[in-house]
Residue, then its C-alpha position, 0 to 999 in steps of 0.5 A: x078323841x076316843x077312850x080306846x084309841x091307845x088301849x091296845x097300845x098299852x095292854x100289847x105285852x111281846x111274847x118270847x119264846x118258853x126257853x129264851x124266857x128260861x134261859x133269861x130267868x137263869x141267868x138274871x138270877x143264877x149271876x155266877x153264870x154271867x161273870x165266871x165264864x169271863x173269870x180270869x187269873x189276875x181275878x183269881x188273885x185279887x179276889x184271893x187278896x180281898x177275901x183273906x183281908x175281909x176274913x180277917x176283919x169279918x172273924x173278930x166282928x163275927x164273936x163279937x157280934x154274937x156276944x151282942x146277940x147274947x150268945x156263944x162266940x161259935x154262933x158268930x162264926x156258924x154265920x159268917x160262912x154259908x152266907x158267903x158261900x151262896x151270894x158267890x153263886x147269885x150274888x151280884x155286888x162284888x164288895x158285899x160280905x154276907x155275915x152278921x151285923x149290928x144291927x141285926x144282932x142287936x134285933x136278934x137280942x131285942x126278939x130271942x132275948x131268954x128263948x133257946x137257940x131253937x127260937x133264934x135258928x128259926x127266926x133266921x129261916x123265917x126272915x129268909x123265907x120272908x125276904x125270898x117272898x119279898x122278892x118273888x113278889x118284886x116288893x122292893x119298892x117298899x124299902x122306899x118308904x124308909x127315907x134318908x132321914x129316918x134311916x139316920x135316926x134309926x142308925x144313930x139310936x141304935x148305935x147308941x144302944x149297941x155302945x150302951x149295951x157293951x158297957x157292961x162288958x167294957x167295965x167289967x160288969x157281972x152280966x144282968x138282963x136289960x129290957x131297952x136302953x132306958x133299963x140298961x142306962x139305970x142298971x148300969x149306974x146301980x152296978x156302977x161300984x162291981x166296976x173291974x179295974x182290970x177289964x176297964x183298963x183294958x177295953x180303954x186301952x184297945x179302943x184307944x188303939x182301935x182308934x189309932x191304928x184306923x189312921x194309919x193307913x193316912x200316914x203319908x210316906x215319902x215325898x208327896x209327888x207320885x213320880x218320885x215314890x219308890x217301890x220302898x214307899x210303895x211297901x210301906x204304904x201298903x203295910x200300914x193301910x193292911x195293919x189299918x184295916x186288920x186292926x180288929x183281929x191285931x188287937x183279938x190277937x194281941x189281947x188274947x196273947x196277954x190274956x194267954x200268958x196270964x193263964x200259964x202264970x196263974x189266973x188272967x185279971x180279965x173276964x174271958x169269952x169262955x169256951x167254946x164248942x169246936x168244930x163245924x156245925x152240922x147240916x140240918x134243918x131248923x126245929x120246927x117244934x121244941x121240947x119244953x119240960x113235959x110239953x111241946x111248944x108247936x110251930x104256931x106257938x115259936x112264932x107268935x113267941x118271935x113276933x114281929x122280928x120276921x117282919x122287922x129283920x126282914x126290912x132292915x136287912x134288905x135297907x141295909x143291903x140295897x144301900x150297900x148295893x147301891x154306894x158300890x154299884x157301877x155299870x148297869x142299874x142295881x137290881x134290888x129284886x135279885x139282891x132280896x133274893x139272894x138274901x132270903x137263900x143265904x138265910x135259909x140256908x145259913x139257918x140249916x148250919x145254926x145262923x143268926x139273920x145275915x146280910x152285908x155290911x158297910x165296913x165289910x164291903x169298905x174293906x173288901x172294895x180297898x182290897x181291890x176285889x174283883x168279882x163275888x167270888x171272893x165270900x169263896x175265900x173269906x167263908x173258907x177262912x172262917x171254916x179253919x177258924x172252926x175247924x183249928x182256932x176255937x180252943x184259942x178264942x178261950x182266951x179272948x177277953x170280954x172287954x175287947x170284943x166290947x171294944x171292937x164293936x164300941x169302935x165299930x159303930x161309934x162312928x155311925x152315929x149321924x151328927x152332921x146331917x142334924x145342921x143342913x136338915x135344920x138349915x134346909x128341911x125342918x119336916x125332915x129334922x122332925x124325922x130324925x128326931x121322932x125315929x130317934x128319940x123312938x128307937x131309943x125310948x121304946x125299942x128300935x123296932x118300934x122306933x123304925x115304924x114310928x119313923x116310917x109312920x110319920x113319913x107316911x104321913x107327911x107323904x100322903x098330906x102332899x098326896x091329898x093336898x096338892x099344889x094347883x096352879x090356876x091360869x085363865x087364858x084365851x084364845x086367838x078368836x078371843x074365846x076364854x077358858x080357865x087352866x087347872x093343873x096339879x102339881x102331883x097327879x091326883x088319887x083319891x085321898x085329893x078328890x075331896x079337896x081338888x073338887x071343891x077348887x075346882x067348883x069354886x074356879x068355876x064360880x070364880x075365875x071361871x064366872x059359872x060360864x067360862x069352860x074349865x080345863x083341867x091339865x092332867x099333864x102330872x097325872x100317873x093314873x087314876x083310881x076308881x073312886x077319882x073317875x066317880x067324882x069327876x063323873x059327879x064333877x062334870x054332871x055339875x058343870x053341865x048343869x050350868x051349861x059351863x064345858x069341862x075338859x081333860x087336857x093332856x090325858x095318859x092311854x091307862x087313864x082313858x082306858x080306866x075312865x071308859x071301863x068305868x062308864x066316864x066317856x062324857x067328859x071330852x079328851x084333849x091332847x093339844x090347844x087345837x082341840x080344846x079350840x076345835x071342841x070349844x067352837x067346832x073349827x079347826x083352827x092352824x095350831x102355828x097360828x094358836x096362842x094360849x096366854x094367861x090373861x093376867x099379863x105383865x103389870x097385873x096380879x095372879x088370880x087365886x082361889x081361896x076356899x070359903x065354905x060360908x062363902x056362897x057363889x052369889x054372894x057380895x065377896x063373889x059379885x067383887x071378886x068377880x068384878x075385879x077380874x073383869x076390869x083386869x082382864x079388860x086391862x090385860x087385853x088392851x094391854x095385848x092389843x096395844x102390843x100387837x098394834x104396834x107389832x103390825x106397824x113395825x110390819x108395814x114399815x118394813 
C-alpha cells in the first residue's frame, strides 16, 4: 500500500467560521454564560445555603492557615474572597471553594520564610501567571505524571510536617524559626521544658471536641426506617449534621469567648492571635521591585530569591484541584484546561488584593457538596461573608487563642495521612509501595518540594524502563499454501529509548525462529507513533534483512506512521494491513482472506519459542545449529499434528 494513502485523511482539520469559533471560545471558557441563564430561585436558595455553610468553615481555616504561612490572621482572609469571586464567572466545579489550603500555605512558608510580604504577594501573581500559561499551552497532561502513589506520600509527609509545625503553638511554645521537619522535631524537644499548661490544656481539649463533634452528624435519630421519621427527626438531624460541619468556627467562637472574659477580668492564660490590621485591603498591583536599607532589590533579583516555588506551587495547586475536580465532577468530561485557567485568574488577581497562592480544597468542597449547592455561584456568598468578616469582625479575632487555630488544622490534616494504601500496595505492587515510601521519606527529610520531585523522578523512571523495555511476544505462523513467516509484536509501541533493545530481538528471531530465511512480520497493532530516530533504525533494520534475502514486513501500520516513514525517505519496507496482503506480498497471488488461516506453529501439546538474547552468542554457532534443529523437529510435529486433524475433519465431511 501506499505511504500516502491516508495522509490527507490525517492532515484535513474542518474549518468554522471566525465568529462560531469566538463565540465557542467565550463560551468554554467564560462558564458563568452556560449555567446563569437556566439560574433559577430554588438554585439561588441552595447556593445561599451551601455558601453561608462553606463560609463559616473556610473563615477559621483561612487564619489559621495564615498562621501556618508564618503571617497575620488578616492575610488568611485577604485570600479567602477575590478567588471565589472569579471561579463564580469561569469556574466550572460547583462544589470547588478557591481559598488557601494546606499545603500551599505550608510551601508558602518553605519559599518566603523571613523575606517581606512583598516576596509572598509576588509568588501569588507569578504562580498564577504560570498556571495561566500552563493552560494556554494545554500542558495538563503533566499532572499525569504524579501518580497515585506519589500524591500519597507527598500528602501523608506533608501532613506530618503541618501537625509537626503547630506543636509549637499547641504547647505554648515561644516562636522560633525551624529549616524542615527534621529541625523543628529537634527544636521542639530542646524547648520542651517552656511548655504552657495553659495553651497545652487548651488545644488537647479543642481537638478533643474538634474530633467529636465530626461524628455528630452520624448520631442516628429516630426509628431506622425512613417511613416512620418525622419532621421532628428530620430537624434534628439537620441540626446536628450543620454543628458537625461548623464545628471549626464553634469551637473559634467558644475559645475566643473564654479568652474574652479572661481579658475583662485580667490577662487571659493563653497566647492570643494579636491584632490585626481591619478593614479591606486595597486593590493594587504586586511590587515588582522592593526597598531594602539604602538599595532596591529588582524583579530578577525577587524572583531568583523565591526559586523554584513558581514552579512547585503552580503544579501541586493544579494536582490538587484536578482531583477535587475530578472526585465531584458529573455529566460531561472534566475540563482540566479551563480548570488551569481559571486558577491561574484567581491568583492573579487574588495577588492584587494581597493573596497568598490559592486554590480548592477537599474539605471545602465535601462541605459545600453536603450543603446541597447548585451552581459556582455559591463563592458569590462564602466570598461575601468573609468581607464582612473584614469589614465587622477583625477587632475580635483579638482574642483567638493560638492553641486553637493549632487545633483546627492538627484536626484538619490528621486524617489525611494515607495509612490504608501501604497493605494493598505491598500485597499487589511493590514498585508502587516503593513510591510511596521514597516520596515520603523525601518530603520529610529534604523539604516537600523536593520530595514531590524525587517521587515524580523516579516514577519517571520506572515509566520510561517499560517504554524501552517492551514485552515482545514472538509467534511463528504460516500459511494455508504452506508458506512460513514469523510474527513480532510489542507490547507498548515502540519509541526510541526501545530501538536499541527491540533491534537486537529482532535480529536474533531472525536467526533463530526465523532460521536467516523465513520473512518476519512485525505487528505495529500497539503502535501510537513513530519517532525519527525508530524510522532510522528500521531503514538500517530492513538493509539488514535484505542483505540475507530474509523479507521484513509492517503489519497493522497507523495513517501518521506512513506518513512519518515516507517523509523520512523509509518507502522500502512493505505495508500491510490484513493477512491477505502479507500472502499477496509473500507470493504474489491474492488469495480468498474467508479461506485464510494464520496459526501459530507451536500448536497443542508443544512449547512456546522464545528469544533469548546472547551477545557471545553468534548465528552460526553450536547453540544456534540446536536450537535450530529443535525447532525443526517441532514444527515437523505440529504440522502433522494439523494434518491429522484436518484428515479427520474431510472424513467427517464425507460421512455426512
Amino acid at each position: 500500500m501506499s505511504y500516502l494513502d491516508d495522509e490527507i485523511d490525517y492532515l484535513k482539520m474542518e474549518k468554522k467560521p471566525l465568529s462560531t469559533r469566538i463565540k465557542t471560545k467565550v463560551f468554554r471558557h467564560v462558564s458563568i454564560l452556560n449555567w446563569l441563564p437556566q439560574y433559577t430561585v430554588r438554585d439561588g436558595i441552595g447556593d445561599l445555603i451551601a455558601g453561608i455553610t462553606v463560609g463559616l468553615t473556610l473563615m477559621p481555616q483561612s487564619i489559621a492557615y495564615a498562621s501556618l504561612a508564618g503571617l497575620s490572621p488578616q492575610f488568611g482572609l485577604y485570600s479567602a474572597f477575590f478567588g471565589s469571586y472569579m471561579y463564580v464567572i469561569f469556574g466550572t466545579i460547583k462544589e470547588v471553594s478557591i481559598g488557601p489550603t494546606a499545603v500551599l500555605s505550608l510551601l508558602t512558608y518553605e519559599f518566603t520564610h523571613g523575606l517581606g510580604i512583598e516576596y509572598m504577594v509576588l509568588l501569588t501573581f507569578l504562580v498564577g501567571c504560570v498556571e495561566l500559561a500552563m493552560g494556554f499551552l494545554n500542558l495538563g497532561f503533566l499532572i499525569d505524571f504524579i501518580s497515585a502513589p506519589v500524591t500519597s506520600g507527598f500528602t501523608s509527609a506533608y501532613s506530618i510536617i503541618i501537625i509537626a509545625s503547630q506543636l509549637k503553638s499547641l504547647l505554648g511554645l515561644r516562636k522560633f524559626k525551624t529549616k524542615g521537619f527534621v529541625d523543628n522535631i529537634t527544636k521542639l524537644t530542646s524547648h520542651m521544658y517552656e511548655t504552657r499548661l495553659w495553651d497545652t490544656l487548651l488545644g488537647v481539649i479543642c481537638i478533643i471536641f474538634l474530633l467529636l463533634l465530626r461524628k455528630v452528624k452520624d448520631i442516628p435519630v429516630g426509628p431506622s426506617e425512613s417511613k416512620n421519621v418525622t419532621n421532628r427527626h428530620k430537624r434534628i438531624k439537620k441540626a446536628l449534621w450543620f454543628i458537625s460541619i461548623s464545628r471549626n468556627a464553634v469551637i473559634v467562637l467558644l475559645s475566643g469567648i473564654v479568652a474574652f472574659c479572661f481579658e475583662q477580668y485580667g490577662s487571659a492564660p493563653f497566647i492570643l492571635s494579636g491584632k490585626i490590621e481591619p478593614g479591606l485591603p486595597a486593590f493594587n498591583l504586586p511590587a515588582f521591585s522592593v526597598q531594602e536599607g539604602n538599595s532596591t532589590v529588582t524583579f530578577p533579583e525577587m524572583v531568583s530569591e523565591l526559586g523554584l516555588s513558581v514552579l512547585i506551587i503552580p503544579v501541586v495547586a493544579i494536582l490538587a484541584n484536578v482531583a477535587i475536580a475530578k472526585s465531584f465532577a458529573t455529566g460531561p468530561s472534566l475540563d482540566a484546561t479551563q480548570e488551569m485557567l481559571t486558577l491561574g485568574i484567581c491568583n492573579i488577581f487574588g495577588s492584587c488584593v494581597r493573596s497568598m497562592p490559592t486554590c480548592g480544597a477537599f474539605t471545602r468542597s465535601a462541605v459545600s457538596n453536603a450543603s446541597g449547592v447548585r451552581t459556582p455561584m455559591m463563592g458569590l456568598y462564602s466570598g461575601t461573608l468573609i468581607v464582612l468578616a473584614l469589614s465587622l469582625l477583625t477587632p475580635y479575632f483579638y482574642y483567638i487563642p493560638r492553641a486553637t487555630l493549632a487545633a483546627v488544622l492538627i484536626s484538619a490534616v490528621v486524617f489525611m495521612v494515607d495509612w490504608e494504601i501501604l497493605l494493598p500496595l505491598w500485597r499487589s505492587n511493590k514498585r508502587d509501595l516503593l513510591l510511596v515510601v521514597v516520596t515520603f521519606v523525601s518530603c520529610l527529610m529534604l523539604g516537600v518540594e523536593i520530595g514531590l520531585l524525587m517521587g515524580v523522578l523516579t516514577n519517571t523512571f520506572f515509566l520510561l524502563y517499560a517504554w524501552a523495555r517492551p514485552t515482545i511476544s514472538i509467534v511463528p505462523c504460516k500459511t494455508p499454501e504452506g508458506g512460513e513467516y514469523v510474527m513480532i509484536t510489542p507490547d507498548i509501541g515502540l519509541m526510541y529509548p526501545a530501538v536499541n533493545f527491540f533491534c537486537t530481538v529482532l535480529y536474533k528471531t531472525g536467526m533463530n525462529q526465523g532460521r536467516g530465511s523465513l520473512p518476519v512480520v512485525i505487528n505495529c497493532m500497539f503502535f501510537k507513533g513513530f519517532d525519527y530516530t525508530t524510522a532510522l533504525a528500521m531503514k538500517v533494520v530492513h538493509k539488514t534483512f535484505q542483505m540475507r534475502d530474509q523479507p521484513l514486513i509492517l503489519l497493522n501500520v497507523k495513517p501518521e506512521i506512513k506518513y512519518l516513514l515516507y517523509n523520512a525517505n523509509v518507502t522500502m519496507i512493505p505495508c500491510c494491513d490484513s493477512e491477505e496482503e502479507i500472502m499477496e506480498v509473500l507470493s504474489g497471488i491474492r488469495l480468498d482472506l474467508a479461506k485464510s488461516e494464520t496459526m501459530p506453529l507451536m500448536g497443542k501439546g508443544c512449547e512456546q519459542l522464545t528469544v533469548t538474547i546472547d551477545k557471545s552468542c553468534k548465528p552460526d554457532s553450536e547453540p544456534n545449529q540446536n536450537l535450530l534443529q529443535q525447532n525443526c523437529s517441532a514444527y515437523s510435529k505440529c504440522t502433522e499434528e494439523r494434518k491429522c486433524e484436518t484428515s479427520h475433519i474431510h472424513e467427517e465431511k464425507d460421512a455426512l
